[in-house]
C-alpha positions in Angstrom: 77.7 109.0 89.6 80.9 110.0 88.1 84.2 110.6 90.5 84.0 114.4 88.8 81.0 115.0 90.3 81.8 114.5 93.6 84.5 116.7 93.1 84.6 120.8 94.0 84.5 122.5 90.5 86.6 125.5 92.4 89.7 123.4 93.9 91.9 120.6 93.0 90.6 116.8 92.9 91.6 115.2 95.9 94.5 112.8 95.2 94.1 110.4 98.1 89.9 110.1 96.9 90.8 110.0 92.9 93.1 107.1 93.9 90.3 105.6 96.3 88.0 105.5 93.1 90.8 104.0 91.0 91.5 101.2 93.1 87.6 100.3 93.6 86.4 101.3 89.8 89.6 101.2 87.9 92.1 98.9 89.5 94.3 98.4 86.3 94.5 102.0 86.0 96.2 102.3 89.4 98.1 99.5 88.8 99.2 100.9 85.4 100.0 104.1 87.4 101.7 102.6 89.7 104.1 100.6 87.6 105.0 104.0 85.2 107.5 105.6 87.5 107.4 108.7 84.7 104.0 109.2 84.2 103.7 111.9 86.5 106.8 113.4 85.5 104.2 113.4 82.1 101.6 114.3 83.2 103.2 117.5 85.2 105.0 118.6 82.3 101.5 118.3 80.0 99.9 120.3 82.7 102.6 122.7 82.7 102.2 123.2 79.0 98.6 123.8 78.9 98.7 126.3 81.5 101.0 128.1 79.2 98.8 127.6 76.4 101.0 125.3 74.6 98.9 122.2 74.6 95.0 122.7 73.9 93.4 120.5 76.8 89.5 121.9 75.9 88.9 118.6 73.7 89.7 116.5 76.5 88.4 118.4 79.4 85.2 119.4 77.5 84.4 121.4 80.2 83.9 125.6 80.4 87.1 127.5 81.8 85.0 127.9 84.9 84.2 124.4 85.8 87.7 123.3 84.6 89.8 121.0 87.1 93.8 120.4 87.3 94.6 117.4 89.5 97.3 119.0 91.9 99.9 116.2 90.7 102.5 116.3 93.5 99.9 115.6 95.7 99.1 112.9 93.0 102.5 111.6 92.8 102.8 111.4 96.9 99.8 109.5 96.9 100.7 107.0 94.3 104.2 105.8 95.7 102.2 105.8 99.3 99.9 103.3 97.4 
């Protein structure tokens, strides 16, 4: 199964379990995460934007408003330089 599916559709993904996935399905990811000290400078500021409608994120999310997730990216960030 997907790490989205094991995710509440009604709160933010868990940083600390996205991570968990990363490091056991996707190790370069985290590692390429780790290493970009600005990406979640990016990724806040994108995620800023499309809350304020700036930035279109429906092709990517491809999912309906309702079931639509934001990764809470401080708790992200906290858990990526604990990493």
């Amino acid at each position: 199964s997907l790490f989205i599916d094991s995710q509440s559709r009604t709160e933010p993904l868990n940083a600390r379990a996205l991570l968990d996935y990363l490091a056991t399905h996707q190790a370069d990811v985290l590692t390429r995460l780790q290493n970009n000290v600005r990406i979640t400078d990016e990724v806040s500021q994108a995620l800023r934007e499309a809350d304020r409608g700036r930035v279109p994120l429906d092709h990517a999310r491809r999912a309906s408003d309702e079931n639509a997730q934001l990764i809470d990216i401080d708790q992200v960030s906290a858990t990526v330089h604990q990493h």
